[in-house]
VODRENDO-234842 format. One record per residue: x, y, z of N, C-alpha, C in turn; residue in three letters. Coordinates in steps of 0.05 Angstrom, whole numbers, padded with zeros to 5 digits, always signed. Each point is the difference from the previous one (the first is absolute). Layout:
XYZXYZXYZAla
...
% end
This chain:
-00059-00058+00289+00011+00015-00022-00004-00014-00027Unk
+00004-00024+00003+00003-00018-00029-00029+00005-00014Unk
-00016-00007+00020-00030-00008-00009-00013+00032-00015Unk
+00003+00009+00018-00001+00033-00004+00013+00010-00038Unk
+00028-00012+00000+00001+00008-00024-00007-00027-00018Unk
-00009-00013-00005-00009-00020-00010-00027+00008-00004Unk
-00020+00016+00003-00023+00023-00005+00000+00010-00017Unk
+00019+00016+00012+00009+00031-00024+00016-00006-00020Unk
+00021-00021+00003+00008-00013-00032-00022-00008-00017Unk
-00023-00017+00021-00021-00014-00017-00016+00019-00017Unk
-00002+00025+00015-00023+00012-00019+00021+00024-00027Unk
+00030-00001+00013+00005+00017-00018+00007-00016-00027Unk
+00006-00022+00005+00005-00015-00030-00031-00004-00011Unk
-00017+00000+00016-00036-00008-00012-00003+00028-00014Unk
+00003+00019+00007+00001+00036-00012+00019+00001-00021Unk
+00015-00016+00000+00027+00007-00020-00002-00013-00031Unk
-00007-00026+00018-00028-00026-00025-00016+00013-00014Unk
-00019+00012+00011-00021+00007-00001+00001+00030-00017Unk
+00021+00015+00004+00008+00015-00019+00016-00004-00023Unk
+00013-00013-00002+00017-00020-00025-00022-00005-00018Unk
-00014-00018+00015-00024-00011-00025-00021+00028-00015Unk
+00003+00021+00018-00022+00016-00011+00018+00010-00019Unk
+00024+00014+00003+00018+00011-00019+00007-00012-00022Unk
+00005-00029+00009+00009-00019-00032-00019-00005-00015Unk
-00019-00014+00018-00024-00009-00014-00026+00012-00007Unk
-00002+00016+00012-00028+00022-00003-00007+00002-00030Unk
-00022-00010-00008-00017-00003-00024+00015-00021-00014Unk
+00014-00018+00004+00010-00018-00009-00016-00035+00009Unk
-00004-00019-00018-00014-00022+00008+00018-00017+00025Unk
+00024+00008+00009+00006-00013+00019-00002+00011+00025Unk
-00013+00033+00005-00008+00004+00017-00022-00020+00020Unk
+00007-00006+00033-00018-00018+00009-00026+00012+00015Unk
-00028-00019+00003-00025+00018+00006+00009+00010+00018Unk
+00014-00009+00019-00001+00021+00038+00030-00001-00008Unk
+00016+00020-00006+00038+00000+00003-00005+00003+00030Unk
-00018+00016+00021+00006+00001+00027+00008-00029+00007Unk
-00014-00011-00004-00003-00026+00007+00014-00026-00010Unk
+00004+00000-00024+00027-00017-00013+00027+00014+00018Unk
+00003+00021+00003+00024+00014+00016+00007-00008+00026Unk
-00023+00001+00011+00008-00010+00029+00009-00029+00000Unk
-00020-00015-00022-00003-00028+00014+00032-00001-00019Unk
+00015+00011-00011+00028-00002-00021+00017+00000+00034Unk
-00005+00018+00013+00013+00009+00024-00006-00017+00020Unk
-00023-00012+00000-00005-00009+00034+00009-00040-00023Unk
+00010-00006-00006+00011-00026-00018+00025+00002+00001Unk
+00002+00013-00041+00033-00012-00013+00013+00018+00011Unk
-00008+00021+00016+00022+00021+00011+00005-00001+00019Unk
-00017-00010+00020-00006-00009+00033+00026-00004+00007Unk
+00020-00014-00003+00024-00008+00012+00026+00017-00008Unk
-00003+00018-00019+00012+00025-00004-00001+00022+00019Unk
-00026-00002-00001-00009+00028+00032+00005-00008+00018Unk
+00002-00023+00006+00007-00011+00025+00031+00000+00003Unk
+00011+00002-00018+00031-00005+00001+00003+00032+00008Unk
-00004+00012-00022+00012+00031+00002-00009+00008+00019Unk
-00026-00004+00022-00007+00010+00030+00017-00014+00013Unk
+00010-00015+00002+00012-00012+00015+00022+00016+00004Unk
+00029+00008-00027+00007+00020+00007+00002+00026+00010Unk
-00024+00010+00001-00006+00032+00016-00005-00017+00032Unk
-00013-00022-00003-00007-00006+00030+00023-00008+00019Unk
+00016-00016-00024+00035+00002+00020+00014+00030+00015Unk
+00004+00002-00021-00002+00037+00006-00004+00008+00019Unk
-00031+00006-00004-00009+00012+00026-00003-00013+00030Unk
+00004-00025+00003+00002-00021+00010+00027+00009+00025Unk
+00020+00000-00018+00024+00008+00005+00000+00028+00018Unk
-00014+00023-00014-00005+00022+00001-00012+00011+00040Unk
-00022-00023-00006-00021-00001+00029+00036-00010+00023Unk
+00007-00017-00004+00028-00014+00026+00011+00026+00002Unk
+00012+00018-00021+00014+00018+00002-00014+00020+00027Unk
-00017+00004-00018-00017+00025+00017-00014-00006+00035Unk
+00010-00027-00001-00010-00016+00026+00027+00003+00022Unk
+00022+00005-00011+00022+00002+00015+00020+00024-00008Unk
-00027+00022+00000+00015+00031-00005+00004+00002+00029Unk
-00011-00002+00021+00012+00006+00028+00031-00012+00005Unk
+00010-00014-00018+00024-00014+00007+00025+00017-00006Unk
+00000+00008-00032+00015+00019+00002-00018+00011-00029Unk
-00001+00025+00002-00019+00020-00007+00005+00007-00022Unk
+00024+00018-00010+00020-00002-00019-00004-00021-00015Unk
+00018-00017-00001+00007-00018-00022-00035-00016-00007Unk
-00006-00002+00008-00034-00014+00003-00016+00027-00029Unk
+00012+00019+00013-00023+00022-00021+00014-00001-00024Unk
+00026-00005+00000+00015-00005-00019-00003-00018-00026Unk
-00002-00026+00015-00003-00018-00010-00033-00008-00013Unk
-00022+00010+00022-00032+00004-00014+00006+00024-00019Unk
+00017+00019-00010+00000+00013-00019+00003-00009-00026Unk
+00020-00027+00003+00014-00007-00019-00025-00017-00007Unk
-00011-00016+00018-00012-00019-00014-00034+00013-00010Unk
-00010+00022+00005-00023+00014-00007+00004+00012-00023Unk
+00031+00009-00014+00013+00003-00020-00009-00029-00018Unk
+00012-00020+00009-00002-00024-00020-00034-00011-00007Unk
-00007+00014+00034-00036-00018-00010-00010+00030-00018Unk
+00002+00020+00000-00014+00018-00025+00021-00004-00021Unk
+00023-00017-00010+00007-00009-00023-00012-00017-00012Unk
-00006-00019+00016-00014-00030-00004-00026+00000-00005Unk
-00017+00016+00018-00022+00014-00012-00006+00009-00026Unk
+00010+00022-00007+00006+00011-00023+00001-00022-00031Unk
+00024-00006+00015+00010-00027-00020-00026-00016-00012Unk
-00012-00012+00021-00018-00014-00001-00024+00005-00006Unk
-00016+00027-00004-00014+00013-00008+00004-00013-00039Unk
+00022+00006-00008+00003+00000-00026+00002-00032-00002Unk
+00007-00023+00010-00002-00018-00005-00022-00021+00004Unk
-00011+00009+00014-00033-00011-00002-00011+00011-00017Unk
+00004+00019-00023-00011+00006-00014+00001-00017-00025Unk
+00030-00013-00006+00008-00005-00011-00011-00037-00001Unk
+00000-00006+00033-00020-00027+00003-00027+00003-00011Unk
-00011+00021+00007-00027+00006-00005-00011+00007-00027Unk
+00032+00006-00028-00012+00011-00026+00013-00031-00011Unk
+00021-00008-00003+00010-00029-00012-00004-00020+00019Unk
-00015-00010+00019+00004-00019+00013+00032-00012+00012Unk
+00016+00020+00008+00027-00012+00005-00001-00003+00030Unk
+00024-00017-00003+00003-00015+00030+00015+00032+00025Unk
-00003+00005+00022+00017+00018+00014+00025-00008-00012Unk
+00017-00011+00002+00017+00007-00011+00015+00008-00024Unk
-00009-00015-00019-00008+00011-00033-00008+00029+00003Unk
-00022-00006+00008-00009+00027+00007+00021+00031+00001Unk
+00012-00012+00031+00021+00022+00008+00021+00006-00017Unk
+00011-00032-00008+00023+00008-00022-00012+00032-00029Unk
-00016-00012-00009-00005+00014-00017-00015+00028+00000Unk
-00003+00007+00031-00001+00028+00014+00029+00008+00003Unk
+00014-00015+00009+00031+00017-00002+00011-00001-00024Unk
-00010-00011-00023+00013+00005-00025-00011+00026-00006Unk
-00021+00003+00004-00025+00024-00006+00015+00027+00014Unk
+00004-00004+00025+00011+00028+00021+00032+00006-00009Unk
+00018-00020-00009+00025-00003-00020-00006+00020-00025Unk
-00022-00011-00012+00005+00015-00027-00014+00027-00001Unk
-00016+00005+00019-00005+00027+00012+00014+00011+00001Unk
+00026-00004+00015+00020+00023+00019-00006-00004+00030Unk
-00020-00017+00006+00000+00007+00028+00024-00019+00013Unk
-00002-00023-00016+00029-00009+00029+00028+00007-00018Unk
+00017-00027+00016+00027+00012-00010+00010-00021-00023Unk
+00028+00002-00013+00008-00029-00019+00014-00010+00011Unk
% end
């Protein structure tokens, strides 16, 4: 699971880079020759242990997720119950996290920096609560 999302974090913050720089910088002298390529290597470096953190959380998750569903023959009920609740939290965390690797990927911030200032962001939206 971990490794798996440790991929797909990698290339979505390298796409997210990689579009930042075209949007900010496009025809500007700090545009770089390859942004593909300054992007990734921004991602596969100073961000490397960010993606690794925030996969780690979906991989707990799901982690969790796999025991559940390993001992639905036990009692059936509460088991579908409880994989409800937590497939609820992993497409929150998902979600969540979508917007905060973006946020690693456009200012260089740490996952958690990061997150904080995604929930200030979904706060002043309306999406969460006060």
């Amino acid at each position: 699971y971990w490794t798996s999302q440790v991929i797909l974090y990698t290339v979505h913050v390298t796409v997210s880079g990689l579009f930042a720089s075209w949007y900010f910088l496009a025809g500007t002298i700090g545009m770089p020759m390859n942004p593909t390529f300054q992007s990734f290597k921004r991602a596969i470096t100073t961000s490397f242990g960010s993606i690794c953190f925030g996969s780690l959380v979906v991989a707990i998750i799901k982690t969790i997720r796999a025991l559940v569903n390993s001992a639905r023959n036990d009692n059936a009920i509460l088991t579908f119950i409880v994989d409800t609740i937590l497939r609820c939290i992993e497409w929150l965390i998902q979600y969540f996290n979508h917007y905060a690797f973006c946020q690693v990927a456009i200012y260089g911030h740490s996952f958690c920096k990061a997150a904080k200032s995604t929930w200030r962001l979904f706060k002043l939206s309306g999406i969460g609560y006060n």
